[in-house]
C-alpha positions, 0 to 999 in steps of 0.5 A: 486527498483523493480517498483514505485506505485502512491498512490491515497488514502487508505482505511481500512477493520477493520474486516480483520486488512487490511490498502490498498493503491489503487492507479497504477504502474508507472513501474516494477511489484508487487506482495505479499512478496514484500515491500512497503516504506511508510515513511522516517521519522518514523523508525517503519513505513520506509517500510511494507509488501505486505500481497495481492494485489488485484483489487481495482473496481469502478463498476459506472465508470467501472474503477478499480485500484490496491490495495496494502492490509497491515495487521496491528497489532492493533490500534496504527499501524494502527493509524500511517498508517492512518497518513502517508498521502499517497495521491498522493504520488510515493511509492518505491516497493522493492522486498526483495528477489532480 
């Protein structure tokens, strides 16, 4: 395991096919090309591709959080990603080249 990320919510750019996961690092780091484990039960969905992480801001609190960005391939996987129920959920961080 290379770091350990609690989800707070998700949220979708439809236009670009990306599914984010924002949330914090627990521990370790992140960076794209790293994988994240979404699920144990759905073989299609055990873990993703990071495609970007980017910077998640809430310009009224003046906070941000860190956005996990997946692309999605079409309707279905990104029905499935939406069902996942990641809120508040420690997701593993792998790093497939280690």
């Amino acid at each position: 395991m290379t770091g350990t990320f609690r989800a707070r919510a998700t949220f979708v750019i439809e236009s670009r096919q990306f599914f984010v996961i924002h949330g914090d690092m627990v521990s370790g780091v992140v960076r794209p090309g790293m994988t994240v484990c979404l699920s144990p039960t759905d073989a299609e969905l055990t873990a993703a591709p990071i495609h970007a992480v980017e910077s998640v801001d809430y310009v009224q609190s003046r906070t941000s959080e860190i956005g996990l960005v997946i692309r999605y391939e079409n309707a279905e996987r990104l029905h499935r990603l939406r069902s996942l129920s990641l809120e508040g959920r420690l997701l593993e961080i792998l790093d497939p080249l280690s």
